[in-house]
PASEBA-1860 file (N, C-alpha, C; in nm, 3 decimals):
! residues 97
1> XXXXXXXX> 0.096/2.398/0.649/0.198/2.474/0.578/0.178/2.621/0.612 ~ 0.315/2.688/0.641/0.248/2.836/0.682/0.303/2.944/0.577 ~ 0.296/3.028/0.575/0.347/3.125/0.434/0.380/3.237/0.555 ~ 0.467/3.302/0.488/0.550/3.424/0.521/0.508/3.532/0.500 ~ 0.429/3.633/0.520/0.354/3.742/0.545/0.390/3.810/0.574 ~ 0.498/3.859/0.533/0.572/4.042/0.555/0.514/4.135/0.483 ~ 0.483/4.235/0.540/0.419/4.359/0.471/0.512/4.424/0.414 ~ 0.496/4.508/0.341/0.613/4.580/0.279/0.685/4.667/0.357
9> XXXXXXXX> 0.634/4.740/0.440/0.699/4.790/0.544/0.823/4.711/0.623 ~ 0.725/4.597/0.674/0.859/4.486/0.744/0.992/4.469/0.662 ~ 0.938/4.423/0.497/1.027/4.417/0.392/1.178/4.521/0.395 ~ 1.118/4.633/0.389/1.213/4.754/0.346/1.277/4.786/0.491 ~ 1.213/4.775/0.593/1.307/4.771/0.742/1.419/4.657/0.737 ~ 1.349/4.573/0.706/1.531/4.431/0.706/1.565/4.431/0.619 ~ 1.581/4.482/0.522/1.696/4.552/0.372/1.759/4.637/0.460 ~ 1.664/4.712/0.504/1.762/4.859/0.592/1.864/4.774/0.695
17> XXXXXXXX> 1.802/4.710/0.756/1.891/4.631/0.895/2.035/4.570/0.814 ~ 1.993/4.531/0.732/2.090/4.434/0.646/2.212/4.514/0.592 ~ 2.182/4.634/0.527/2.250/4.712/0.499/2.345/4.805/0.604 ~ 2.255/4.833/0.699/2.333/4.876/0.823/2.435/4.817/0.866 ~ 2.389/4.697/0.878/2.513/4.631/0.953/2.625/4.562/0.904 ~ 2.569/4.612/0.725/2.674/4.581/0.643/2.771/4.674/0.665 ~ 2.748/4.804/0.689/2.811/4.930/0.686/2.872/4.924/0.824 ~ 2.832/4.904/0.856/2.878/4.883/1.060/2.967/4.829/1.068
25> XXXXXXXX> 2.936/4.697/1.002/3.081/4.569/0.971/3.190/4.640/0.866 ~ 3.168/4.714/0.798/3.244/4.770/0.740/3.363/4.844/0.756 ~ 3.306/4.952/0.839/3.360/5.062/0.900/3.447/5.034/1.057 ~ 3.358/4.926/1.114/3.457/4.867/1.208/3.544/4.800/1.242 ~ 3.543/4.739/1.128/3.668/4.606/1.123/3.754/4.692/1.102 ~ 3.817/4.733/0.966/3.954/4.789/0.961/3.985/4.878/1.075 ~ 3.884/4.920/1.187/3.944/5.018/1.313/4.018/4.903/1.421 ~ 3.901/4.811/1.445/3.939/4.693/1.504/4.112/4.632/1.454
33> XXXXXXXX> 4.127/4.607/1.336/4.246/4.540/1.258/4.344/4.670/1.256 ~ 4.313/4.745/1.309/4.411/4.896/1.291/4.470/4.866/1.435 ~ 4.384/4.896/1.524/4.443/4.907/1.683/4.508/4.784/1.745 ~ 4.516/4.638/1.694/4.533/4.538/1.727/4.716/4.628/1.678 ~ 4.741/4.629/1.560/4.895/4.598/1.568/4.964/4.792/1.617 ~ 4.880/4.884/1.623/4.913/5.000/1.730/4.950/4.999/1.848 ~ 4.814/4.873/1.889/4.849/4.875/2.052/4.969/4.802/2.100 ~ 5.031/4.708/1.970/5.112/4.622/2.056/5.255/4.686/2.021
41> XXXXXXXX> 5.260/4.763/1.914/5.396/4.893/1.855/5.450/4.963/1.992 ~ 5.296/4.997/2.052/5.315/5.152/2.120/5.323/5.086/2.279 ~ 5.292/4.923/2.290/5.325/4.833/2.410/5.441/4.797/2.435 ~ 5.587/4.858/2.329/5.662/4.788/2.319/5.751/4.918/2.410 ~ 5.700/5.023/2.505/5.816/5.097/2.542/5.736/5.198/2.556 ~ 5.658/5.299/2.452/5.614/5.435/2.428/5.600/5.430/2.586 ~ 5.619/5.568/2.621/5.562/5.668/2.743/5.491/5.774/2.681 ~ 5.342/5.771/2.706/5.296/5.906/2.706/5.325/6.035/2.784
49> XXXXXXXX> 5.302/6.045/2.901/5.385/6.109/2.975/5.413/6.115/3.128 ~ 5.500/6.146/3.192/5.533/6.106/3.317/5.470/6.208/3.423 ~ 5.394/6.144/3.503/5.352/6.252/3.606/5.339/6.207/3.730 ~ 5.427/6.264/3.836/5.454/6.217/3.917/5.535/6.089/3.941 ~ 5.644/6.097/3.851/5.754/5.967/3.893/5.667/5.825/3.793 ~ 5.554/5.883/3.774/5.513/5.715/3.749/5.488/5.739/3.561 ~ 5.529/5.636/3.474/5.491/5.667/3.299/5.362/5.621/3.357 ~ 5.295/5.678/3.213/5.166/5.651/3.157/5.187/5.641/3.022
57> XXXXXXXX> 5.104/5.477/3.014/5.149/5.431/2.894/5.025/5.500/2.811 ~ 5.085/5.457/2.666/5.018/5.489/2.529/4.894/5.431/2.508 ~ 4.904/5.311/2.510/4.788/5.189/2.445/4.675/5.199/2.501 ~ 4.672/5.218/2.596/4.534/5.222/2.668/4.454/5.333/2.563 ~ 4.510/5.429/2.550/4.389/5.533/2.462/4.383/5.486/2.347 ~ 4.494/5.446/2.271/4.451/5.356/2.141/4.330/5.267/2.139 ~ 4.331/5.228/2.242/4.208/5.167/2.254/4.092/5.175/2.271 ~ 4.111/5.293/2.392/3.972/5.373/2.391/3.921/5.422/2.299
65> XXXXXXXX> 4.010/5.507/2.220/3.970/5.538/2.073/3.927/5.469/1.978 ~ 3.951/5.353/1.951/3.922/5.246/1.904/3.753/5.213/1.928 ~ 3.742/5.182/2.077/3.625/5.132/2.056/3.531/5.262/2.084 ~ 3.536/5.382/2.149/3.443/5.471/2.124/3.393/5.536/1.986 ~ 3.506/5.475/1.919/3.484/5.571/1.732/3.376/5.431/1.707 ~ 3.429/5.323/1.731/3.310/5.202/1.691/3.169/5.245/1.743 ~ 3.143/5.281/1.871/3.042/5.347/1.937/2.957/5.457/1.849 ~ 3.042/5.558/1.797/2.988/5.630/1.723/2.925/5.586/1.621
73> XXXXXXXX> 2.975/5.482/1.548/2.940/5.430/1.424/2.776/5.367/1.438 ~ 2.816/5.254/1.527/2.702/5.196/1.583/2.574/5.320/1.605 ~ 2.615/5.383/1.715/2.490/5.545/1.706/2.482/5.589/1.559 ~ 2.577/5.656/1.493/2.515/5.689/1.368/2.400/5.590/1.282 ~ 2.442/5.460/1.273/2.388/5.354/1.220/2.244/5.352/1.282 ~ 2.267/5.365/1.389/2.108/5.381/1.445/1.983/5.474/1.446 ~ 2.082/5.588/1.444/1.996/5.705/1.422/1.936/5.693/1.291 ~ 2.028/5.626/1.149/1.965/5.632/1.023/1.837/5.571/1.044
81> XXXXXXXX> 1.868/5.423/1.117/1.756/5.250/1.108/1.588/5.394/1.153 ~ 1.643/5.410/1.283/1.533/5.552/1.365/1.500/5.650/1.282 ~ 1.548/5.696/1.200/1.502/5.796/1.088/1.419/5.749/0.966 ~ 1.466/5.648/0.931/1.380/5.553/0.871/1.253/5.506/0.840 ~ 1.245/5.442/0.949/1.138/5.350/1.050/1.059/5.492/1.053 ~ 1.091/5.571/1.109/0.984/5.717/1.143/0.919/5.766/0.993 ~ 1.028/5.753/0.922/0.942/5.803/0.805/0.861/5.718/0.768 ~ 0.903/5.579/0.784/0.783/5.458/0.669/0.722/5.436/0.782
89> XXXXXXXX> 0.673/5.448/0.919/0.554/5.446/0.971/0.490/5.571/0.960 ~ 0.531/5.681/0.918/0.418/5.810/0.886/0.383/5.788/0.759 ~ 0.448/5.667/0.649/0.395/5.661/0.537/0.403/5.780/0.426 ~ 0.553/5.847/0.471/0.611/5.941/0.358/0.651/5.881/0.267 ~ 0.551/5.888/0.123/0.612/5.870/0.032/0.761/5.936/-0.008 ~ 0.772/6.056/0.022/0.903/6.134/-0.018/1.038/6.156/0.109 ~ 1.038/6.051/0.095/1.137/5.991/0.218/1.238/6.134/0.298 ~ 1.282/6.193/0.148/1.395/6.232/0.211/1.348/6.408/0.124
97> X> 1.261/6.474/0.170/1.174/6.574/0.178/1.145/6.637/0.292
END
């Protein structure tokens, strides 16, 4: 029989993980569920603008925008997990000091 042996440290890192990616999932879905019915509005005709005889459509940056703001999120999210982790392996009691 084996027992589960997390230190408290391990403990309070996967609360953190858990929470992160609660927030991650959070913040990204409604961007995700946003650009799905933008891209297909602004697929239906929009011209961004014409250069050189040829349109350039809209949607494509909707999208880019889309998933680089997700990008950000994800980095922010990480930098916290990394800020974290740094403090409870130096063993700051006063976390946020």
């Amino acid at each position: 029989m084996t027992t589960d042996t997390m230190t408290i440290k391990e403990k309070k890192l996967k609360n953190l993980r858990k929470i992160l990616w609660i927030c991650f999932a959070g913040f990204s879905s409604p961007i995700i569920l946003g650009m799905i019915p933008l891209s297909i509005f602004f697929t239906m005709g929009e011209v961004l603008e014409t250069v050189n005889g040829r349109d350039i459509p809209i949607w494509p940056f909707f999208i880019l925008m889309g998933i680089l703001s997700i990008i950000l999120i994800g980095g922010i999210c990480l930098a916290i997990y990394h800020i974290f982790k740094y403090r409870i392996d130096k063993k700051d009691d006063s976390l946020f000091l």
